[in-house]
Each structure stands twice: as C-alpha cells, then as structure tokens.
VEXDREN-2710 file (C-alpha; in Angstrom, 1 decimal):
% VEXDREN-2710
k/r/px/py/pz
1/UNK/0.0/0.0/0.0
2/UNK/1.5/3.8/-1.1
3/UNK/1.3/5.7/1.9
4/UNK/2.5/9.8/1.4
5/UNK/4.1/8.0/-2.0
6/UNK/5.7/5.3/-0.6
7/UNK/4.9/1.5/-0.4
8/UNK/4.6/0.0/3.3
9/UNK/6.2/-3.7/2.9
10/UNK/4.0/-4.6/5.7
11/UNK/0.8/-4.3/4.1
12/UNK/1.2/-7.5/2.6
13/UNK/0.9/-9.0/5.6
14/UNK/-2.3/-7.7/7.0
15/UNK/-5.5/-9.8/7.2
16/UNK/-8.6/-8.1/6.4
17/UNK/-12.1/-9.6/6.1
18/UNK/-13.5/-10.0/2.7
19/UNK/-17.5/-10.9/4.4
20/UNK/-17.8/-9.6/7.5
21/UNK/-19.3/-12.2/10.3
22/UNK/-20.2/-11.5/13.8
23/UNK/-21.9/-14.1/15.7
24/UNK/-22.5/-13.7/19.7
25/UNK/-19.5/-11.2/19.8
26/UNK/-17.0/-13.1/18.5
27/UNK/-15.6/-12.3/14.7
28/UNK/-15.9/-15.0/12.5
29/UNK/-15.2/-12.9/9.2
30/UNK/-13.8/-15.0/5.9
31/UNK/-10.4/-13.3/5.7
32/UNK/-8.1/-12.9/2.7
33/UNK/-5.9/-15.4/4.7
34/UNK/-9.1/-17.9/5.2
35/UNK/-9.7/-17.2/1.1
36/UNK/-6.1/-18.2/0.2
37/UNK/-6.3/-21.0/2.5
38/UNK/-8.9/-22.1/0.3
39/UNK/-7.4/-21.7/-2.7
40/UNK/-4.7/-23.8/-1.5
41/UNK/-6.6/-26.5/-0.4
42/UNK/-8.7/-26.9/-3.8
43/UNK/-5.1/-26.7/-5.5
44/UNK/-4.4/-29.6/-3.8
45/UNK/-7.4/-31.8/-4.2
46/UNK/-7.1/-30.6/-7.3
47/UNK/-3.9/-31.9/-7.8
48/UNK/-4.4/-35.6/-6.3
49/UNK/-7.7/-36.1/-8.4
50/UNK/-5.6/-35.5/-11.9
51/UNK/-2.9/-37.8/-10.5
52/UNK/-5.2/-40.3/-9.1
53/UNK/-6.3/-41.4/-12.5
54/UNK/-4.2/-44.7/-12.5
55/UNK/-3.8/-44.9/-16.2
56/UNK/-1.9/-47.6/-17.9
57/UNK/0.5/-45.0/-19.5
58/UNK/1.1/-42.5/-16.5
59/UNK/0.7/-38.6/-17.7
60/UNK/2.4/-35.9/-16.7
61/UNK/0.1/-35.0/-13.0
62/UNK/0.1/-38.9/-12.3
63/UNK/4.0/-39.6/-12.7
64/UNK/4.1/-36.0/-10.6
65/UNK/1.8/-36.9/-7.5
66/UNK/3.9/-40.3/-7.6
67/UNK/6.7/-38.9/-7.2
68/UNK/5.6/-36.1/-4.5
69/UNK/4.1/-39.5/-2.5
70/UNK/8.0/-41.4/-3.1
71/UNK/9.7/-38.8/-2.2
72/UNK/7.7/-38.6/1.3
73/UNK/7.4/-42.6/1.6
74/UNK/11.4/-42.4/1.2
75/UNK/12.2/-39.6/3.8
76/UNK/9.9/-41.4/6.2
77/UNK/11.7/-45.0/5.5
78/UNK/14.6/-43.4/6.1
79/UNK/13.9/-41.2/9.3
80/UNK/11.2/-43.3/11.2
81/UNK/11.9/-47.3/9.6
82/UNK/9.2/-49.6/8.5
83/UNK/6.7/-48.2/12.1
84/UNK/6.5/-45.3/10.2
85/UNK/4.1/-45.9/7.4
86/UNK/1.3/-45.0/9.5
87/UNK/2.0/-41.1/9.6
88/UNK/3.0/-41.0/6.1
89/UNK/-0.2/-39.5/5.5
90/UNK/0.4/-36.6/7.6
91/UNK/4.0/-35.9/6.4
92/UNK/2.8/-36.0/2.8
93/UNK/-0.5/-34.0/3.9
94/UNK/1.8/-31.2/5.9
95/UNK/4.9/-30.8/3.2
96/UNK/2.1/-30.3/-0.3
97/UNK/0.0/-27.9/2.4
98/UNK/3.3/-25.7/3.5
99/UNK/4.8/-25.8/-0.5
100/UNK/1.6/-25.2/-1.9
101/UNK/0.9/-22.2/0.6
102/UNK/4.6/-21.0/0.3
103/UNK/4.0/-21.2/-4.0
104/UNK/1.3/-19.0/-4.2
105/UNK/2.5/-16.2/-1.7
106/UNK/4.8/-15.7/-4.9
107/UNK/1.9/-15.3/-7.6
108/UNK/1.8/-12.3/-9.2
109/UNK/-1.3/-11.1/-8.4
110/UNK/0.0/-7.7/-7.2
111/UNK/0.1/-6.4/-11.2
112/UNK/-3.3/-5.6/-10.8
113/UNK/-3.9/-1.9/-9.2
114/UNK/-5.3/-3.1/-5.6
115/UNK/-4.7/-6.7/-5.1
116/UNK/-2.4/-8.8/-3.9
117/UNK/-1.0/-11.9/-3.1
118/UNK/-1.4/-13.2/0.5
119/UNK/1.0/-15.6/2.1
120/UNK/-0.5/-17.7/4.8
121/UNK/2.5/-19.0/6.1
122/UNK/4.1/-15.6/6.7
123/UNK/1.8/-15.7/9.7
124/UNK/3.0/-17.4/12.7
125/UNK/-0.8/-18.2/14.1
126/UNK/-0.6/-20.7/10.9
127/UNK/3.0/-22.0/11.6
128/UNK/2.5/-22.2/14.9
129/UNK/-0.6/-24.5/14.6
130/UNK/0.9/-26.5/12.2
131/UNK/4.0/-26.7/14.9
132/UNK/1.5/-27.9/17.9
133/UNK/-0.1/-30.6/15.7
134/UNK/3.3/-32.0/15.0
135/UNK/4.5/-31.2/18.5
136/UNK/1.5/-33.2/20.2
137/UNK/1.7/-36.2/17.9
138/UNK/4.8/-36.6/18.9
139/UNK/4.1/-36.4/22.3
140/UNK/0.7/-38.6/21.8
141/UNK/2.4/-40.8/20.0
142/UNK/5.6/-41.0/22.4
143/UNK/3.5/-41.7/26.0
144/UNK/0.9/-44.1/24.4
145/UNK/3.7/-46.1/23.5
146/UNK/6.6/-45.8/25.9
147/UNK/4.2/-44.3/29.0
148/UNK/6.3/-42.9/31.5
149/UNK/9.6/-44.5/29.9
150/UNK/8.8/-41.5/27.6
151/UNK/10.9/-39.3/29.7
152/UNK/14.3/-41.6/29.2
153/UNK/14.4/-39.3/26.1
154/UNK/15.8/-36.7/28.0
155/UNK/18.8/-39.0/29.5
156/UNK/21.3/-39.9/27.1
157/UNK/22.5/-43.5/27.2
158/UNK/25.7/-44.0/29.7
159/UNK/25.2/-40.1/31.3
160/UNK/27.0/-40.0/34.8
161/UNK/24.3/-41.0/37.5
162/UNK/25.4/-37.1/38.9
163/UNK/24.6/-35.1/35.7
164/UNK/21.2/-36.8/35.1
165/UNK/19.1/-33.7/36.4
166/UNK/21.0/-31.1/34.5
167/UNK/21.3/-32.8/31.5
168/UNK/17.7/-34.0/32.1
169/UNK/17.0/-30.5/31.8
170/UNK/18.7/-29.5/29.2
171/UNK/17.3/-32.0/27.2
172/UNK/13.5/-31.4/28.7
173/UNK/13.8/-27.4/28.1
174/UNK/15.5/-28.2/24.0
175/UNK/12.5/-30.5/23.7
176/UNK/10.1/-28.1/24.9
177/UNK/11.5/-25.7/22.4
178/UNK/10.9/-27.6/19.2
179/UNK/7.8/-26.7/18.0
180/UNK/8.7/-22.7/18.7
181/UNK/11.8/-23.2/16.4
182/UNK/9.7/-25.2/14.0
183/UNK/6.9/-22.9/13.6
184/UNK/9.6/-19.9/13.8
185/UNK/11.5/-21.3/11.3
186/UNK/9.0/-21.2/8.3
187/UNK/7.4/-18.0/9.4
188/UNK/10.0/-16.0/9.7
189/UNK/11.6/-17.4/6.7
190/UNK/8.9/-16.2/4.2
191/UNK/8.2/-13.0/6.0
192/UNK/12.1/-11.8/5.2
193/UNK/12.0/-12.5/1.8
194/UNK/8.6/-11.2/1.1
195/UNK/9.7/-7.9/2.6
196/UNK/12.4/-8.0/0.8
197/UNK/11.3/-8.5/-2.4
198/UNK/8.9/-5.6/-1.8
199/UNK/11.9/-3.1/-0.7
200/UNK/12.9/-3.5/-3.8
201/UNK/10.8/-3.5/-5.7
202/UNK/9.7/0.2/-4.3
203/UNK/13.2/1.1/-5.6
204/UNK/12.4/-0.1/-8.8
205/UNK/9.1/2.0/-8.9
206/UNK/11.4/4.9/-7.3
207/UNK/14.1/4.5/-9.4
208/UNK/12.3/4.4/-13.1
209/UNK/10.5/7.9/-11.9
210/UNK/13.3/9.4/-10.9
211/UNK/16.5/11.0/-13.0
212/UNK/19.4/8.8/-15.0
213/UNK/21.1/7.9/-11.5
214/UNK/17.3/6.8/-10.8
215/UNK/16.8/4.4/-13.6
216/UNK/20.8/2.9/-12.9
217/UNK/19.1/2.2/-9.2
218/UNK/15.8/0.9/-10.9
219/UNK/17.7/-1.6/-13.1
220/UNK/20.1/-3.1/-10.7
221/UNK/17.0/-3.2/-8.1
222/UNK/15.3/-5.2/-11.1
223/UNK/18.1/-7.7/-11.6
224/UNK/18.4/-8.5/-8.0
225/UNK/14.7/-8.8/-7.5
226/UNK/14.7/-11.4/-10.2
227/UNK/17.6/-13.4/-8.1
228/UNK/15.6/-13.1/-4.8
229/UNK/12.8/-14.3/-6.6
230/UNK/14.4/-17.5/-7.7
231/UNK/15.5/-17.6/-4.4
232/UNK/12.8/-17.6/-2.9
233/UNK/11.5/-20.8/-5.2
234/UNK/14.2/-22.7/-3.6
235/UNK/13.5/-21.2/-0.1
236/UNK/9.6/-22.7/-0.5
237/UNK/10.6/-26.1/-1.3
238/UNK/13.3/-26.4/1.2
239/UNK/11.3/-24.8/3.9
240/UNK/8.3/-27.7/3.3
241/UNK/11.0/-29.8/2.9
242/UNK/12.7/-28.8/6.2
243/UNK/9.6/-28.3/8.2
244/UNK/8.0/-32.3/7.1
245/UNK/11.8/-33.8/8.3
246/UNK/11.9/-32.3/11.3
247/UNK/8.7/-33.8/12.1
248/UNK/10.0/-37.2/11.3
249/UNK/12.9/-37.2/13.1
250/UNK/10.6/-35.9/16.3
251/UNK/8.8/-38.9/15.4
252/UNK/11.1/-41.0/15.4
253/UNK/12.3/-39.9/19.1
254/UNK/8.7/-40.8/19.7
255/UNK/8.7/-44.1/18.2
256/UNK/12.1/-45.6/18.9
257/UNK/13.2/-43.1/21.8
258/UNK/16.5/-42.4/20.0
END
C-alpha cells in the first residue's frame, strides 16, 4: 500500500475480512488469509484427483503426485523405519500444504492496481498451529507407546548418574522448544524474503521515476529482485522440505526413543 508516496512492505501481511461475520461477539469474518487457504486447499485436491487417475501410461500430474508421495514414503523409510508408514499420510499431507501455501505467496497477483497476493505461512498463528499438531503427535504418539519411559528421552544413554538432572534438563527445556523453532522457522523465513522482495521492488518503482542515476538504481534493483525471486523458489521447497523432516525425526524420538 502507497502511503505519502511510498509502499509499506508490511501491508502485505495484514489480514482483512473480505464478508464480514459477527456471531454472539465473537468475529468469524472470511479473511483474505481464510480465502487463500482455500485456494490452496482446492489446489491440492485438485492436484491428487488428476494424478489419481491410474492410467496404464502415466501422464504428466500422475508420474508428478507419484513422485511427491516417493519422495515422502522415502524420507519417512529413512527417518522413522518400517513403524512409520502410518503417519506417512500426515507428512505427505503437511509438506504439499506448507509448499503449496509457500508457492502462491509468490503469484503475481499484485500487477493488478489493488490486489495482492497473501502468504498464509508468513503468519505465525498458521505456523505455529501447524507446529503444535506436529508437536503433540509426537508427544501422543511417544506416551501411548513408551508411557512414563517416555521421559528416558531426556537421558542420554551412559550419562553420569550425577549429571542426570541437568542434563535432564537441558534435554526437557530443548525439547520443549521444538515446535517454537519449527513454527519460527518457516514464518520468519517467508516474512524476510517477502519484505524484501517488496523493498525492492519500491526502488524499482522509485528508481524508473526518478533521474538517469534513478533508472541505474531501478535496473540493478530489477536484476536483483529477479535473483531473490528464484531464491525464494528454492527457499519454498526447502522450507516444506525442512519443516515435514523435522517432524520425522521428532517422530522417530517418539517411536524408537533415539
């Protein structure tokens, strides 16, 4: 948004209600962020019905949901072992969600005057809920099987019977941390690089209107916002990426008490 001519990098950020609800005090509104939620949930069923076609000679959306669904099978073979095929649902379910949601915070959609593109997982009340869900299937996951052995976790094989309360508590307090750092990670991630992409690209707007040392500032500020925007491709892929291991290997200190 252009405020006294110039462009706030923070606007992109702000939910705002596109039907306005109120029931019994409480603000139920459907939000650009619930919209674009939305979106990125039909994108996915979307996706999955055109690869779910099981055709003798696979196209081009079956051959890429098969590989999406072996590339998940694998990391959770690899992180959790054979015990954890039964959350390869929810690994596959959580990495399309987060990459799908990081994609489309990249659309374009801010070429036309007044719109804009809204990134749901620039907003910590979506990474962090995606962050308890993984946090408290771990731990759901951890006592139903393991009980009160759950908390061996937090003492390393072989540790000195004298330093098992501190480093029971070091280990307790890092464990406690993990879904803060997980739901950190991803928000803050695309929050920096969509401000940044928008910092520029007010120098570009800045730059063309302004004089010949204006336009030299417009056209560098144009190159480099093409090379943050490729890098920010590869941030949304690794950041799904990152975000559906972590959860394995938490699963696995749930599963096998590693």
């Amino acid at each position: 948004m252009a405020a006294e001519g110039k462009i706030d990098p923070m606007h992109q950020f702000t939910v705002e209600p596109l039907v306005p609800l109120n029931i019994g005090g409480y603000d139920l509104s459907f939000t650009n962020s619930s919209a674009w939620l939305m979106i990125a949930l039909v994108l996915i069923f979307g996706f999955m019905a055109m690869g779910m076609r099981r055709e003798l000679v696979p196209g081009r959306w079956q051959m890429a949901v098969e590989g999406v669904t072996g590339f998940i099978d694998d990391m959770v073979k690899v992180n959790i072992g054979p015990k954890g095929k039964a959350f390869m649902p929810y690994i596959f379910s959580l990495f399309v969600f987060i990459l799908t949601a990081n994609l489309l915070g990249l659309f374009p959609l801010s070429i036309i005057p007044g719109q804009h593109q809204f990134t749901t997982t620039s907003h910590f009340s979506i990474t962090g809920v995606l962050a308890v869900l993984s946090f408290s299937i771990v731990l759901i996951v951890g006592f139903a099987k393991h009980g009160l052995h759950f908390f061996s976790l937090f003492v390393p094989h072989g540790t000195p019977a004298v330093m098992v309360p501190l480093i029971f508590l070091i280990e307790f307090i890092s464990f406690m941390v993990r879904p803060f750092s997980l739901g950190l990670r991803l928000f803050v991630a695309m929050i920096a690089g969509h401000i940044l992409m928008e910092v520029f690209g007010s120098f570009i707007v800045s730059g063309f209107n302004g004089g010949p040392m204006g336009w030299g500032v417009g056209i560098l500020s144009l190159l480099f916002i093409i090379f943050v925007s490729a890098l920010e491709l590869l941030v949304c892929a690794i950041q799904a990426y990152v975000f559906a291991l972590l959860t394995t290997l938490y699963l696995n200190d749930a599963i096998n008490l590693h």
